[in-house]
N, C-alpha and C positions, 0 to 999 in steps of 0.2 A: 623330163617335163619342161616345156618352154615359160617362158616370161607370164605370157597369157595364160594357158591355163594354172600356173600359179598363184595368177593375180586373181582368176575367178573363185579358185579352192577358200584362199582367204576372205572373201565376200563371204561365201556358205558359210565359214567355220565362223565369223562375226557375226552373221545372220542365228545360226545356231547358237548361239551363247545368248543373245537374247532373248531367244523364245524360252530358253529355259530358264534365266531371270524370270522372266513373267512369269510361267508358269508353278514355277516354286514359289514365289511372290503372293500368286493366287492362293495357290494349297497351302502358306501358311493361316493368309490372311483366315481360311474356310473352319481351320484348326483351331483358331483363338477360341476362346467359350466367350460367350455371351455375359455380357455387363451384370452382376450381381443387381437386382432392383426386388428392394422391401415392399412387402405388397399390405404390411401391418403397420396398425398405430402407431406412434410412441407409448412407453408404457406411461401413466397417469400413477399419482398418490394413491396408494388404497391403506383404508385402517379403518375398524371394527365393521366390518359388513358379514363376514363368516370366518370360522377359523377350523383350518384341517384339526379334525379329529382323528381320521383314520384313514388307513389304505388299503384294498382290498386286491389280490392279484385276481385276474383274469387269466381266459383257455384262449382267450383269441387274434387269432389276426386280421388286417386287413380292417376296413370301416365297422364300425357299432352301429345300431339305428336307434330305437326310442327305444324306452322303458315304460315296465307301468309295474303295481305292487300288493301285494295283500298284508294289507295291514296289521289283521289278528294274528298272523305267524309270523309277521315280521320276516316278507320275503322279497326281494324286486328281481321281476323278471325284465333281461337284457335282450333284445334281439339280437345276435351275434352274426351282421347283416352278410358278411364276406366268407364264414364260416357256413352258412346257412345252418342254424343253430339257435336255440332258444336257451339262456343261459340262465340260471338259479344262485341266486345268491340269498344267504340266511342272514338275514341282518347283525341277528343275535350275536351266533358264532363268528360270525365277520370271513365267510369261506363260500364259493361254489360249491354247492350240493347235490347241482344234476344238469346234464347238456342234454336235450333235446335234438334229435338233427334230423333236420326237415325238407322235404323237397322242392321247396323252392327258396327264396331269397327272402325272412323276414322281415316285415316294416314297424307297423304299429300296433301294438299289443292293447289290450287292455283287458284288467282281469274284474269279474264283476263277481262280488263275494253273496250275492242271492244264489246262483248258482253254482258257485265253486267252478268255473272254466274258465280262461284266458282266450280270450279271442286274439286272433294274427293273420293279417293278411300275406298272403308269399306272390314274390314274382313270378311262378306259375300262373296267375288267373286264379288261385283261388283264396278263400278263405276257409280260416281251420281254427278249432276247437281244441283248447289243449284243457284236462282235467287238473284242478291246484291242486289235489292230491299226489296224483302217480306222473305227472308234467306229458303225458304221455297223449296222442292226436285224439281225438273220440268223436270231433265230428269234420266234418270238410264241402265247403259250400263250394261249385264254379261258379265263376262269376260270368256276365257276357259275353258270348263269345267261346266258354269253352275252357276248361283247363288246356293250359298251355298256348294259347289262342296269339297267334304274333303282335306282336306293335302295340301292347297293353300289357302297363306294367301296372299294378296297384304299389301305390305311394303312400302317401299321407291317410289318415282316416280320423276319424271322432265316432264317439260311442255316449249313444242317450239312455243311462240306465233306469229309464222308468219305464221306456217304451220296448227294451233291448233290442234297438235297432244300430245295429255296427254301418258305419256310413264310410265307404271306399274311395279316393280317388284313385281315376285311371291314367297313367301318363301314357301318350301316346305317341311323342316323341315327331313334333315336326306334322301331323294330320290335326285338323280338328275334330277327331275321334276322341277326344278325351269324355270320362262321364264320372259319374257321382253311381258307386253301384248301393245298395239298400239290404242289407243281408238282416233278417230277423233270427236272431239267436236264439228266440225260445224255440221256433219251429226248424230252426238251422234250413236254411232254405232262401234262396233270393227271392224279395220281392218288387224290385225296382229298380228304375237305372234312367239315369237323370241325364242325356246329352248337354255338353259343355260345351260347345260350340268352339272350342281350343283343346292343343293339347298337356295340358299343367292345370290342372286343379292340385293346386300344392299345399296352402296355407288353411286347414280345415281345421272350424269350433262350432257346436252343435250350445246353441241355445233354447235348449227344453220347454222351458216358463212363456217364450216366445212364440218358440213353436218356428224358431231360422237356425238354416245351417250357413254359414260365412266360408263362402270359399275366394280365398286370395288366387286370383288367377296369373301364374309364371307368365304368359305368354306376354311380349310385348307389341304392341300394335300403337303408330305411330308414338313412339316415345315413351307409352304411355301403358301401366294394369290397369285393372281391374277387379274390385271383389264382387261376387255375385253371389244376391240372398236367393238363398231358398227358402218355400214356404215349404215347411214340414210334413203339415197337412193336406196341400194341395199337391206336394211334389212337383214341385214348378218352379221355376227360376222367374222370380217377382220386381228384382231391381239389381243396378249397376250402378255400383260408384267407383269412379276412379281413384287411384293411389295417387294422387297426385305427393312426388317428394320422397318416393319411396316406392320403386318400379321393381319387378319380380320377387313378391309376396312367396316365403316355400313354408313359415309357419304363422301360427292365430292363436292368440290366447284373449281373454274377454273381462269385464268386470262387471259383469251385469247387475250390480244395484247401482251402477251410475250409467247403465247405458253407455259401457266405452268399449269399443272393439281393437284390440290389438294388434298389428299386423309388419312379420318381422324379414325385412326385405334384401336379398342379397345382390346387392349392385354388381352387374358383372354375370351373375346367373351362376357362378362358383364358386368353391371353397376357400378360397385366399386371398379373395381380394376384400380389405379392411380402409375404411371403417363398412358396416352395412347399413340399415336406415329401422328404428320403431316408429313406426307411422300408428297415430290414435285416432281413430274415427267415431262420430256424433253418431250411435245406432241410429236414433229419432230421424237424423237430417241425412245421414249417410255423408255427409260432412267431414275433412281430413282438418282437425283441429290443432294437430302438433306433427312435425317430421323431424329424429331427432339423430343425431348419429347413435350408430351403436356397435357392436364386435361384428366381425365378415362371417360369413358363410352361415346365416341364423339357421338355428334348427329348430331348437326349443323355446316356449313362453309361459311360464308360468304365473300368475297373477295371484297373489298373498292378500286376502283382505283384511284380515285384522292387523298387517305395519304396513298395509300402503305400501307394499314393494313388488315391484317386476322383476321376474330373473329370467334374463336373455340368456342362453347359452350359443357358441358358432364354432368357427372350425382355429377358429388364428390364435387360440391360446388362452384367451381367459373369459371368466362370465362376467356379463353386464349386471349391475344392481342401480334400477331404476326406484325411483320414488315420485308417488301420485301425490302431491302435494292438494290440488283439488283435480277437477276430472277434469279440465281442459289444459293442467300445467304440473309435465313430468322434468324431474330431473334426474342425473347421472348422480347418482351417489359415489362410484368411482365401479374399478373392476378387480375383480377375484381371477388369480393367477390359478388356470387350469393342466394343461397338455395341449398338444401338436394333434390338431384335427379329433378334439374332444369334442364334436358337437353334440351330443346326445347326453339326458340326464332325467334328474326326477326331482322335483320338488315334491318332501313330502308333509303339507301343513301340521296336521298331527302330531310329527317329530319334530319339527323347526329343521328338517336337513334338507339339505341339497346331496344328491349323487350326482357326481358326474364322472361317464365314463371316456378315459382316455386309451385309443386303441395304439398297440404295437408300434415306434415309429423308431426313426433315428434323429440322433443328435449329434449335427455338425460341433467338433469341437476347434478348428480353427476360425479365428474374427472374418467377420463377412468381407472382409478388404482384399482376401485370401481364398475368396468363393473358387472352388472348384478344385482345393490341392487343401490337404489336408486328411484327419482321421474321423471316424465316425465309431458312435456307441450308440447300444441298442437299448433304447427304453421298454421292459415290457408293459404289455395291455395292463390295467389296473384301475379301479375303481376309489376316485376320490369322496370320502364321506365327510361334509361339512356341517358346523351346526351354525344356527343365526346367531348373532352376537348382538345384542340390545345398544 
């Protein structure tokens, strides 16, 4: 081989070692993981707001949805949303006593003890009937559109037990197909179906005495929600007030002998971003009087009238305990350490308890400085039972 092509080989072979500098260069950089970034509060003081009394195991995996409960046999029923499952818990015994499993994805339950039935919407399109007896289906409403109908999911709901009419939203995910469906429980039968002109009717409370249902609407449109009343009576979408301070509304709790609407906002539109916002609205004025921080991913609102207390619950670990000091000025009483994506629960006045259910998850056990290397332990699903503490 002469001078020349030796002297060109060596170009190639130094060209070559380059590129695969670079190349390995790249492919580690692609390998690194990603910057650990806290998406939750710091934790705050907390002392006498509630104290564990007891813990109850759970069948489930995957998300929880809401609850609701029958008081004289002391039972709360769990929607077991991942499991697609209705779960039975005895208060008394402190134990699961019956799974239900259901075809489609449960939401919102509520049991109404004139009837002895548990009403539950599933993400099939429809609505169903479970007996507080034998927990077993006994009736099954479609909703619009049809069981199984695409691009209509039933979400959130409220339920007015004097009229028993179970009130549905529809997410529609991206269309402004979303609606407000109208199921009357005593005839088990749809009666109505309220166009929402978006797809997130998420944040729903049925004001009976009124004759308004309040729905917080998810969707954002310039920057900005919106709650939109309904007239009960009319079935009509009558006003719109904005959120102003507190943009995608997914739950609503109320205080109606002051006239103050609740509404509990997850900034972000997801489960883990902390803090999230209770936005208090003027029913008379439709007026946003207070925006206040509060725990991420809300789900639940409970409103106590006899201590003046709010209990927020969300996904980032603990519940909020608000206090209505007068009706235009709440504060943080501080928070109650729960579970890893425990948004779901049950205040139940009655008892002075809180449930709150925490589903199946893991726990990193190296410090976060160490994100991504390390061991992992498994918490099971389990049901926290707290009582108020004066």
């Amino acid at each position: 081989m002469g001078e020349t092509a030796r002297g060109e080989m060596k170009k190639w072979l130094a060209l070559l070692v380059v590129f695969s500098l670079f190349f390995v260069s790249k492919a580690q950089g692609q390998q690194q993981s990603k910057p650990y970034v806290n998406k939750q509060s710091p934790m705050v003081h907390m002392s006498g707001l509630l104290r564990l009394v007891e813990t109850i195991p759970l069948p489930t995996e995957g998300y929880i949805d809401h609850c609701s409960y029958d008081l004289k046999n002391q039972r709360l029923f769990i929607s077991g949303e991942n499991n697609r499952e209705l779960v039975v818990v005895d208060l008394k015994a402190g134990k699961v006593i019956h799974e239900t499993k259901l075809g489609g994805t449960p939401r919102k339950p509520f049991f109404n003890p004139a009837t002895n039935e548990i009403w539950l919407d599933l993400g099939d399109n429809t609505a169903v009937a479970l007996s507080g007896t034998t927990f077993e289906v006994i009736k099954t409403v479609a909703l619009t559109g049809g069981k199984g109908a695409a691009n209509r999911d039933p979400d959130n709901a409220a339920f007015d037990p004097v009229k028993g009419l179970y009130y549905v939203g529809i997410v529609t995910n991206g269309t402004k197909e979303g609606s407000i469906e109208i199921v009357d429980t005593r005839a088990a039968k749809l009666v109505g179906s309220i166009k929402m002109d978006g797809s997130d009717p998420a944040g729903i409370i049925v004001d009976p005495a009124a004759n308004r249902l309040y729905v917080g609407m998810g969707d954002v449109v310039n920057g900005e929600s919106v709650v939109k009343v309904i007239d009960t009576a009319k079935r009509a979408i009558v006003a719109e007030w904005p959120i102003t301070g507190g943009p995608q509304p997914h739950v609503g709790g109320l205080d109606p002998a002051h006239h103050r609407l609740f509404m509990g906002s997850r900034l972000g539109g997801g489960h883990s971003v902390d803090p999230g916002k209770l936005v208090v609205i003027n029913t008379d004025t439709g007026k946003v009087v207070q925006a206040l921080d509060a725990v991420g991913g809300a789900d639940e609102i409970f409103y106590d009238g006899p201590s003046a207390r709010i209990y927020f619950s969300g996904t980032t670990g603990t519940l909020a305990v608000f206090h209505e000091d007068d009706p235009d000025h709440l504060r943080l009483l501080g928070k109650v350490p729960t579970g890893a994506i425990a948004k779901s629960g049950m205040w139940i006045p009655e008892l002075k308890r809180y449930y709150s259910a925490v589903p199946k998850h893991l726990v990193q056990l190296m410090p976060t400085t160490q994100y991504g290397v390390g061991d992992w332990i498994t918490e099971e699903a389990h049901l926290m039972v707290f009582e108020e503490a004066p």
